[in-house]
N, CA, C and O of each residue as an XYZ file, in Angstrom:
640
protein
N     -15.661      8.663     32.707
C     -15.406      7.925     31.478
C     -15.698      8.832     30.282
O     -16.707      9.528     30.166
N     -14.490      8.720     29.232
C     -14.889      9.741     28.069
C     -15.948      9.173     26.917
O     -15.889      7.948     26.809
N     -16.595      9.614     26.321
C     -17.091      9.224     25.649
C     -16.467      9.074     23.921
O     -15.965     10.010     23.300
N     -16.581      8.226     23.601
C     -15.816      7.427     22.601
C     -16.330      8.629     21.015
O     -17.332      9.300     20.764
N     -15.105      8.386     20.341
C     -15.494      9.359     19.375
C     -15.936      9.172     17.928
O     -16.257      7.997     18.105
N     -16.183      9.350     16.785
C     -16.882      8.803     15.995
C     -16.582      7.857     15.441
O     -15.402      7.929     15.100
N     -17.247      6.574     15.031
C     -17.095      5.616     14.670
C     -16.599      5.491     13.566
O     -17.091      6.012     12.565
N     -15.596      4.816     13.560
C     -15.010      4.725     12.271
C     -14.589      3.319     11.408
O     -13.912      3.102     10.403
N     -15.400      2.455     12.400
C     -15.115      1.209     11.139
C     -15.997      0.169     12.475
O     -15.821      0.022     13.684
N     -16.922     -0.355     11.521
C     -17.806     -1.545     12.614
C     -17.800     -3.240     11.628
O     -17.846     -3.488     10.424
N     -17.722     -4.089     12.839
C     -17.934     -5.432     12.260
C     -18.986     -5.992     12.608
O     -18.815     -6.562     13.686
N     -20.163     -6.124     12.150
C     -21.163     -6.846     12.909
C     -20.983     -8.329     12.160
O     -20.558     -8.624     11.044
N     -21.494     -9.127     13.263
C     -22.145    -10.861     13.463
C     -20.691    -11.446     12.178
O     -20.966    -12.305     11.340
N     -19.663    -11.001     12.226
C     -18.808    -11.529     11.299
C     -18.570    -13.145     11.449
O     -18.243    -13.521     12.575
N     -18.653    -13.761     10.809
C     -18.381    -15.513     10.554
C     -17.288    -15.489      9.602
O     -17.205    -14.618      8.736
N     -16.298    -16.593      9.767
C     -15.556    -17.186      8.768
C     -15.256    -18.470      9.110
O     -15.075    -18.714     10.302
N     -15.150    -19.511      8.139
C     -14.302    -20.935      8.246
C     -13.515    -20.915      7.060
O     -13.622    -20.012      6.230
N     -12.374    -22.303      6.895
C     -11.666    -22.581      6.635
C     -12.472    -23.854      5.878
O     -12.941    -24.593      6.744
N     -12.721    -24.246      4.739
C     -13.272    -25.471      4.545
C     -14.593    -25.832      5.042
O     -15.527    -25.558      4.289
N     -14.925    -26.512      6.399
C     -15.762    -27.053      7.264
C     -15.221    -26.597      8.617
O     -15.797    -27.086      9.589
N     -13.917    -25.492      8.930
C     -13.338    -25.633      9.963
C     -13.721    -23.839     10.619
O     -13.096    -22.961     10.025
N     -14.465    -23.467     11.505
C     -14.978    -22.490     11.833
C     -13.938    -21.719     12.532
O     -13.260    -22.496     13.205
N     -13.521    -20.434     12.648
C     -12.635    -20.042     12.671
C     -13.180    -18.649     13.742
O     -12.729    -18.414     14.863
N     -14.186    -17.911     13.065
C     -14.895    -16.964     13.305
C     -16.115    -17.155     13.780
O     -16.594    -17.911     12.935
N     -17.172    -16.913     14.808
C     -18.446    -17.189     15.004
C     -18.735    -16.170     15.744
O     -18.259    -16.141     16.879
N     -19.757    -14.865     15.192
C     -20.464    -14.120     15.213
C     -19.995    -12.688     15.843
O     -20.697    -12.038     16.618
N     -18.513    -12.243     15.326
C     -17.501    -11.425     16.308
C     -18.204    -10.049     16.072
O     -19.147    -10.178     15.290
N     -18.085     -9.207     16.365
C     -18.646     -7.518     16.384
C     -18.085     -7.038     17.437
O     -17.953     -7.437     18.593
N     -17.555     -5.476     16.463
C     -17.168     -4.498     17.505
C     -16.961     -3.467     16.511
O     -17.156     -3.476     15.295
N     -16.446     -2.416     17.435
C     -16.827     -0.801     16.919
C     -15.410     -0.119     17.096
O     -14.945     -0.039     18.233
N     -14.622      0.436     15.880
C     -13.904      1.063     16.158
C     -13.874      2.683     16.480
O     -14.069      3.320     15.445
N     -13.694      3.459     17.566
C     -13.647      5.088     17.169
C     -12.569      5.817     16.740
O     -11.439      5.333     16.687
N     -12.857      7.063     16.396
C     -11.639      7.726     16.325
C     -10.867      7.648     18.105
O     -11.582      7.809     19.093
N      -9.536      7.412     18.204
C      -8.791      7.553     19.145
C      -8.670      6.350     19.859
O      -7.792      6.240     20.714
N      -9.470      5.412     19.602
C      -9.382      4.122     19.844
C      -7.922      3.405     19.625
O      -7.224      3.509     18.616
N      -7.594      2.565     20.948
C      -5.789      1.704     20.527
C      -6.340      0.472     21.381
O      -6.578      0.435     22.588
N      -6.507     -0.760     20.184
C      -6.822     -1.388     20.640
C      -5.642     -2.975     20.868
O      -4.488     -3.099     20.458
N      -6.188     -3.622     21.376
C      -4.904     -4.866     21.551
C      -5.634     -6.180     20.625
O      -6.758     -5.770     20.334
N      -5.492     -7.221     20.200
C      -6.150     -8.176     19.669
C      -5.398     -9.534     20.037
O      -4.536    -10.107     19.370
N      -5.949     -9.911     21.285
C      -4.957    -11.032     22.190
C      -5.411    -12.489     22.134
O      -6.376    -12.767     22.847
N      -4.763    -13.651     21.259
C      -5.883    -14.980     21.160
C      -4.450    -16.091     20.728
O      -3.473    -15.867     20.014
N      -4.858    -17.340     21.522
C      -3.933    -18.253     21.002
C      -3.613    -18.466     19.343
O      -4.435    -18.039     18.533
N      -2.682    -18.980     18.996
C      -2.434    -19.514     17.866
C      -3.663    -20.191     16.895
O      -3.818    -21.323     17.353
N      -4.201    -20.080     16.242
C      -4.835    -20.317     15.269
C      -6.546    -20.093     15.963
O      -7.572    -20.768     16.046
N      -6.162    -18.964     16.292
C      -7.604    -18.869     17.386
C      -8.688    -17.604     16.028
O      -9.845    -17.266     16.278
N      -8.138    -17.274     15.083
C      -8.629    -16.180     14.022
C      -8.134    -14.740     13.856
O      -8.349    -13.924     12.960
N      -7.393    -14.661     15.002
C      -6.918    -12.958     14.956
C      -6.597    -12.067     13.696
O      -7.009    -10.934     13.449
N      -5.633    -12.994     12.857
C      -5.123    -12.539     11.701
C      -6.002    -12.833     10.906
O      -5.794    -12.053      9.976
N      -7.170    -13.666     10.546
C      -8.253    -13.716      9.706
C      -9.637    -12.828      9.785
O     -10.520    -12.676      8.941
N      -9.457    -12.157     11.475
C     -10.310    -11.129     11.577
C      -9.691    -10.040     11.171
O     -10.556     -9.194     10.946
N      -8.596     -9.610     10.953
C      -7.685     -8.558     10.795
C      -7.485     -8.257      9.320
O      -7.201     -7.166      8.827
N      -7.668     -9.336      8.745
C      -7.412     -9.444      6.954
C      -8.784     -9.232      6.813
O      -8.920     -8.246      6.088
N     -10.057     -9.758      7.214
C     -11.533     -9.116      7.033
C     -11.611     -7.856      7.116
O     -11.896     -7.220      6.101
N     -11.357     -7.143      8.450
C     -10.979     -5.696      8.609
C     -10.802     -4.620      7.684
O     -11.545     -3.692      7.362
N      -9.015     -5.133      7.133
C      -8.760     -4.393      6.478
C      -9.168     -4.641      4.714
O      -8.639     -4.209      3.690
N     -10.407     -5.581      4.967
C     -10.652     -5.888      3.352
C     -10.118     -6.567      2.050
O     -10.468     -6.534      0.870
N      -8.956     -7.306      2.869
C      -8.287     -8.451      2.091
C      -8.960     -9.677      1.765
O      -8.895    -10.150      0.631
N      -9.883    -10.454      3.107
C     -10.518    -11.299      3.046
C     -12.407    -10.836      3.065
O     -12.856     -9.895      3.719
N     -13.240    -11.765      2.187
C     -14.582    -11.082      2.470
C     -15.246    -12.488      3.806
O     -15.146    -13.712      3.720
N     -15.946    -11.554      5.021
C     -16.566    -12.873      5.721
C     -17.638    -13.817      5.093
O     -18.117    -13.414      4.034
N     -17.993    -14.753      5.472
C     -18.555    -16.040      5.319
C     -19.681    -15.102      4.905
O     -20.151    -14.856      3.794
N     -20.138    -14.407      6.780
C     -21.337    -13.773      6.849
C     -21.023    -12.910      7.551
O     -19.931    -12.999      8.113
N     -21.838    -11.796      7.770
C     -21.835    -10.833      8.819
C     -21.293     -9.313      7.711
O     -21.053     -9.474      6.514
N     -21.224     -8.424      8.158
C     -20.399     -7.075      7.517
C     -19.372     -6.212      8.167
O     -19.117     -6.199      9.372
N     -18.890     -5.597      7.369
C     -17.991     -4.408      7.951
C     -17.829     -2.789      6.996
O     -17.449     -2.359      5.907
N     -18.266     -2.457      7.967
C     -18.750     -0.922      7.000
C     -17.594      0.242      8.143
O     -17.368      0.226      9.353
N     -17.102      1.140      6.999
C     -16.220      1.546      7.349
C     -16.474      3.610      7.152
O     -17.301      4.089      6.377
N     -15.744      4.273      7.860
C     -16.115      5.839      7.423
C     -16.302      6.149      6.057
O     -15.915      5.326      5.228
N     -16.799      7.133      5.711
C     -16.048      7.288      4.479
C     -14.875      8.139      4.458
O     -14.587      9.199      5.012
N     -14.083      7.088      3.377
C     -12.738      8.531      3.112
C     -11.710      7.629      3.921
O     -10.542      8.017      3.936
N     -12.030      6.486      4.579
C     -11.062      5.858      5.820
C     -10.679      4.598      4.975
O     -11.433      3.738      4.519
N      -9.332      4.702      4.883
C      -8.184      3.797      4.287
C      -7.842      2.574      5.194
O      -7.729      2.868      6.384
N      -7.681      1.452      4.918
C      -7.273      0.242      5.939
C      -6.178     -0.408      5.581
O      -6.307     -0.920      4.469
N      -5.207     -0.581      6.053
C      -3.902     -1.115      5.215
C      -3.275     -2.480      6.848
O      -3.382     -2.195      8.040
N      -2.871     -3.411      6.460
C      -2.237     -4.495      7.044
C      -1.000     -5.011      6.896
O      -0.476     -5.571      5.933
N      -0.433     -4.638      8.435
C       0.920     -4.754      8.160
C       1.380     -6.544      8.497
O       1.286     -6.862      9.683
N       1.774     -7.472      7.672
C       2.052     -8.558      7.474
C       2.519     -8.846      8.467
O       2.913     -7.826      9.033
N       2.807    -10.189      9.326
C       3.871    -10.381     10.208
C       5.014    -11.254      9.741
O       5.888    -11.556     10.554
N       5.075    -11.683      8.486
C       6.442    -12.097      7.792
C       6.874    -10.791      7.006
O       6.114     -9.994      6.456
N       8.298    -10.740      7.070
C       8.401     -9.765      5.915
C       8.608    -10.546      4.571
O       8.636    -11.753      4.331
N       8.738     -9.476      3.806
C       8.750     -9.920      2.212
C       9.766     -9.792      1.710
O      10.231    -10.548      0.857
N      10.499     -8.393      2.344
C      11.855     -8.066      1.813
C      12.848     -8.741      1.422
O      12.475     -9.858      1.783
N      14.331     -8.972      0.716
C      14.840     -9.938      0.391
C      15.843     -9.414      1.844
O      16.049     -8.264      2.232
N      16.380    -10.836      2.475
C      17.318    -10.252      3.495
C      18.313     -9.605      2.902
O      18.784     -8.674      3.556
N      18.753     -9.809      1.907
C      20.337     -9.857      1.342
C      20.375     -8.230      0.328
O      21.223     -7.902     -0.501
N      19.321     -7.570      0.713
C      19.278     -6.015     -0.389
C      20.006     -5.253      1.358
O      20.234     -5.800      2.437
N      20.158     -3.898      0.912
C      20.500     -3.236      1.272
C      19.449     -2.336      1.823
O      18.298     -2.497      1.419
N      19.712     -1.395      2.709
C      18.430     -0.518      2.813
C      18.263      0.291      2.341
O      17.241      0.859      2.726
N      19.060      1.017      1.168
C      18.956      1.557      0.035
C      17.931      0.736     -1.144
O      17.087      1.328     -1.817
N      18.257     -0.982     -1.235
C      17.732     -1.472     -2.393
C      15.846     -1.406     -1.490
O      14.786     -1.087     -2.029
N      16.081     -1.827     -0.070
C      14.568     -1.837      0.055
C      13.683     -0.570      0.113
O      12.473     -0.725     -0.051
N      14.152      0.609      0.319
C      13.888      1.624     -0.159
C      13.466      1.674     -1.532
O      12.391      2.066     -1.986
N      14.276      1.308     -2.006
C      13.703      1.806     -3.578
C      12.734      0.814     -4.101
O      12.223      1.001     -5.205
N      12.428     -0.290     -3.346
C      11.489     -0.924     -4.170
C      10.422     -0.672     -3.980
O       9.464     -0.833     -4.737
N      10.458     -0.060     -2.497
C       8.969      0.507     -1.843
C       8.506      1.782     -2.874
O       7.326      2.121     -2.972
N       9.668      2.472     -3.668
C       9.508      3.594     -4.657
C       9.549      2.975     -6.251
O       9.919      3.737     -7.144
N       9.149      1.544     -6.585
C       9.149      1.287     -7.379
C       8.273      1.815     -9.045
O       8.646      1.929    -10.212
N       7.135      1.994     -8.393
C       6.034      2.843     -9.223
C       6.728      3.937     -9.910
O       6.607      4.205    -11.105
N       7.884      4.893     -8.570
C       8.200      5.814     -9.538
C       9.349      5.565    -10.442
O       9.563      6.238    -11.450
N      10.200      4.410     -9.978
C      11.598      3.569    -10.530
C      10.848      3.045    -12.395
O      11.414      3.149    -13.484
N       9.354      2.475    -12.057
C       9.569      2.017    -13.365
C       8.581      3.652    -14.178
O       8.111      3.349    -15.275
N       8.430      4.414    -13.966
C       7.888      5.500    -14.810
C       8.987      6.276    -15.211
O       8.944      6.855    -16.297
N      10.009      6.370    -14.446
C      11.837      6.852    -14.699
C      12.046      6.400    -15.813
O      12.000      7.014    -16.879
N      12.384      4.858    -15.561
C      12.212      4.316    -16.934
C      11.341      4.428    -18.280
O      11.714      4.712    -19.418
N      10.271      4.166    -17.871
C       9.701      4.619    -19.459
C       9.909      6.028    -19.783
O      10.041      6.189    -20.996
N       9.977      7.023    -19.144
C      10.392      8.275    -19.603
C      11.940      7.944    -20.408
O      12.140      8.426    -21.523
N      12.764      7.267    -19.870
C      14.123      7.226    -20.673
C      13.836      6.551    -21.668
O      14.101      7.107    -22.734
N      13.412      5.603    -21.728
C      13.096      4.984    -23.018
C      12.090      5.676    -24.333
O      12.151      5.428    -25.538
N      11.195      6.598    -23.608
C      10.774      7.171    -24.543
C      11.728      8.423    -25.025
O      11.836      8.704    -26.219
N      12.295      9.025    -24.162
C      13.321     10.057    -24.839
C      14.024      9.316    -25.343
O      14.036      9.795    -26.477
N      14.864      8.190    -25.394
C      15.611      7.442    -26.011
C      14.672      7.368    -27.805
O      15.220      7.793    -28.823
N      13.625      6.915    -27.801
C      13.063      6.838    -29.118
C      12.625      8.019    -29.673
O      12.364      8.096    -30.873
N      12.529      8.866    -28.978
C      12.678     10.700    -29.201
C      14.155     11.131    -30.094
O      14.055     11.594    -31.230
N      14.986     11.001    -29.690
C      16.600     11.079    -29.939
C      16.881     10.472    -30.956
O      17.714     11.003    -31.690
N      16.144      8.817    -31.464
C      16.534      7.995    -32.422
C      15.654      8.230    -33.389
O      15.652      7.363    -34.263
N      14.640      9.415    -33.582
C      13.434      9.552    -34.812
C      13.719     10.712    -35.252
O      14.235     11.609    -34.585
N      13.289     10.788    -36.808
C      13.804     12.223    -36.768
C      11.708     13.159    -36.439
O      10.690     12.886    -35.803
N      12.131     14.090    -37.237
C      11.090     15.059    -36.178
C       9.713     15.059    -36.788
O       8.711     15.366    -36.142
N       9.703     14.749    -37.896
C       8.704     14.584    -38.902
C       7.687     13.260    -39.084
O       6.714     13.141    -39.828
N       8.211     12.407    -38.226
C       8.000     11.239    -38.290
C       6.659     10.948    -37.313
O       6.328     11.853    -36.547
N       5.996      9.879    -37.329
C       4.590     10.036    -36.455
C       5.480      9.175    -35.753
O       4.962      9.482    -34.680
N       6.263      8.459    -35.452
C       6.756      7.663    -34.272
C       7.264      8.758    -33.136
O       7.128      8.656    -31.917
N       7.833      9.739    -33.815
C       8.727     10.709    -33.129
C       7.841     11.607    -32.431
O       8.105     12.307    -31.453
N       7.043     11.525    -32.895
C       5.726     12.602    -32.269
C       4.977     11.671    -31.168
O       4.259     11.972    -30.215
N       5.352     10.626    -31.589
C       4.277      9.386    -30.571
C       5.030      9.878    -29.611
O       4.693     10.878    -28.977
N       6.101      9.246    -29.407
C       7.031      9.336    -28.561
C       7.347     10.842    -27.875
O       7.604     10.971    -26.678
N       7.295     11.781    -28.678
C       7.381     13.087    -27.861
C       6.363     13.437    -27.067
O       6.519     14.058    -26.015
N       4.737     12.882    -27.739
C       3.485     13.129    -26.539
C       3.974     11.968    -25.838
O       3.196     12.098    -24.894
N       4.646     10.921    -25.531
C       4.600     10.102    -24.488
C       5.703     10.710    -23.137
O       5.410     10.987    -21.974
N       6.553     10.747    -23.593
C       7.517     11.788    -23.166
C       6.751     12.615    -22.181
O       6.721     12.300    -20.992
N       6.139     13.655    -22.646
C       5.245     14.964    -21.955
C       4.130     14.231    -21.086
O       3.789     14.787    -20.042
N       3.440     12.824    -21.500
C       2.590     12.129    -20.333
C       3.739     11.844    -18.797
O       3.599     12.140    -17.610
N       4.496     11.365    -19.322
C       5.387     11.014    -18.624
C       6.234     11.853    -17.484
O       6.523     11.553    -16.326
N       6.494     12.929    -18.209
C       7.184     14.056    -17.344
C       6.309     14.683    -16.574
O       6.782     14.908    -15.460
N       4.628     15.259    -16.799
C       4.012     15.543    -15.931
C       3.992     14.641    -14.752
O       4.099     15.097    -13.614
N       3.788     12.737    -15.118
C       3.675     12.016    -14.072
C       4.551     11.906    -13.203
O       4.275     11.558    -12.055
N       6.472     12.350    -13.841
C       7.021     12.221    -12.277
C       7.107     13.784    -11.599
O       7.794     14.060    -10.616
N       6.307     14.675    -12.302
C       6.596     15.770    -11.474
C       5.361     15.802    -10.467
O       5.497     16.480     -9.449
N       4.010     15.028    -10.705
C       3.592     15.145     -9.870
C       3.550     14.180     -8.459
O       3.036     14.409     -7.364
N       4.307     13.017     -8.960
C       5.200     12.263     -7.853
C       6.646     12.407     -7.568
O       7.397     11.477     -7.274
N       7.021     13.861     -7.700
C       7.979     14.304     -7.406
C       9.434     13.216     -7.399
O       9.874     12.994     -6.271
N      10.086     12.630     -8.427
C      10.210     11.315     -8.935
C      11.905     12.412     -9.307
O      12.995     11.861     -9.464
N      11.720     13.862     -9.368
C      13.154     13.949     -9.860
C      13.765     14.308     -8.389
O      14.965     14.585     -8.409
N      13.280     14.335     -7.426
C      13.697     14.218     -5.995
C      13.708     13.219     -5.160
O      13.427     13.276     -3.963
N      14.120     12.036     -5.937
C      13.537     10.551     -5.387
C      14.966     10.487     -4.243
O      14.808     10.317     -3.034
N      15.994     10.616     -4.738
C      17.288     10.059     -4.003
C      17.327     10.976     -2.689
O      17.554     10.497     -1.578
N      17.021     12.702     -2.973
C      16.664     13.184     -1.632
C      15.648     12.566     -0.695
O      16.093     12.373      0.436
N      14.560     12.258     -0.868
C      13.638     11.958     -0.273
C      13.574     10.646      0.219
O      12.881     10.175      1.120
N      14.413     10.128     -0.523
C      15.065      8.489      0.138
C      16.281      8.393      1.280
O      16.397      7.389      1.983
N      17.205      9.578      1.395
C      17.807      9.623      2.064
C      17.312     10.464      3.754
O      17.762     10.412      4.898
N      16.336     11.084      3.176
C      15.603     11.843      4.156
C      14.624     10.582      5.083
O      14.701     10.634      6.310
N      13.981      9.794      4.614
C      13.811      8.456      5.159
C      14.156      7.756      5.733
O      13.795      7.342      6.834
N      15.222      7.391      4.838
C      16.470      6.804      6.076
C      16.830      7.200      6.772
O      16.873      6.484      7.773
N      17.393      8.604      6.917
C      17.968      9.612      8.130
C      16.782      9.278      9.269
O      17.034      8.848     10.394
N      15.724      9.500      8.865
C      14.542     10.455     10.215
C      14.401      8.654     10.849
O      14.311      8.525     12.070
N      14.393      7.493     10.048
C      14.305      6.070     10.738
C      15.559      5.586     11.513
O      15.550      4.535     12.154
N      16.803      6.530     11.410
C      17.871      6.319     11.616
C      18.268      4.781     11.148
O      18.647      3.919     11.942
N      18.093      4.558      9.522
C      18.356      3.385      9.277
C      20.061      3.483      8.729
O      20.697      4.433      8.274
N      20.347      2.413      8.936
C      22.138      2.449      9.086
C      22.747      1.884      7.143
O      21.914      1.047      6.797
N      23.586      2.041      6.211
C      24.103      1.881      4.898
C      23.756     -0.021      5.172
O      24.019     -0.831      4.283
C-alpha cells in the first residue's frame, strides 16, 4: 500500500442543516495530493452541500475545513447556465467576458481620445485611461482573443 501524499484539504466534524432539517452530521476526511475520489449517496442525502462546503461556497453549521496553502477550489455545477440557443462561439466568449468588457472600455476611451482636442484635461483623462487599459489587455493577452478562442474549440473538438 502506497502511502498517501500531502494533504491538501481536510474537513473535520463538519455539520450542516437546512432550517431544523440535518443534512450533515459530523463528516471528516482528508484529501491528498493524487487522491480521485468518488462521492456516492442517494438524492438529498448532502453530497452537493458537502461539496459546496468544500469548495467554500457554503460555510458549515460546525466543524472546519482548512485547505493547503496556494490550493484553489472551484465547483463544477450540475445544471448548466449557458443559454441553449448561443452558439459555441457565443459561449466561448462569455466565458472571456472580463476581457470582452475591458475591449470595450478601451474603445470607448479612445473614442473620447479622438473627440477631445489635446489640451484639454478630459483628453488627457482619457489618454491616461486609454494607457491603463492597454497595459490591461496586453497582460490578458485580449488582442489574441479570437486566436485563442479558436484554439479552444479546435483542441475540445467543439463543432460551429
Amino acid at each position: 500500500m502506497e502511502t498517501p501524499g500531502k494533504a491538501l484539504l481536510s474537513a473535520l466534524n463538519i455539520v450542516h442543516a437546512y432550517g431544523g432539517q440535518p443534512v450533515l452530521s459530523d463528516i471528516s476526511l482528508t484529501l491528498h495530493e493524487g487522491d480521485r475520489i468518488g462521492l456516492i449517496g442517494r438524492n438529498g442525502s448532502g453530497k452537493s452541500t458537502l461539496m459546496r462546503i468544500i469548495a467554500g461556497l457554503y460555510a458549515p453549521d460546525a466543524g472546519m475545513v482548512t485547505r493547503s496553502v496556494g490550493l484553489r477550489t472551484a465547483l463544477l455545477t450540475q445544471e448548466c447556465s449557458l443559454d441553449r440557443e448561443w452558439t459555441i462561439d457565443q459561449a466561448l466568449r462569455s466565458a472571456a467576458g472580463g476581457i470582452t468588457s475591458l475591449m470595450d472600455a478601451y474603445h470607448a476611451a479612445m473614442d473620447r481620445v479622438a473627440h477631445t482636442t489635446g489640451d484639454c484635461w478630459e483628453h488627457q483623462e482619457a489618454q491616461q485611461e486609454c494607457d491603463e487599459l492597454h497595459h490591461q489587455l496586453e497582460v490578458a493577452d485580449a488582442w489574441n482573443l479570437d486566436s485563442r478562442l479558436k484554439k479552444i474549440a479546435m483542441a475540445l473538438d467543439l463543432q460551429d
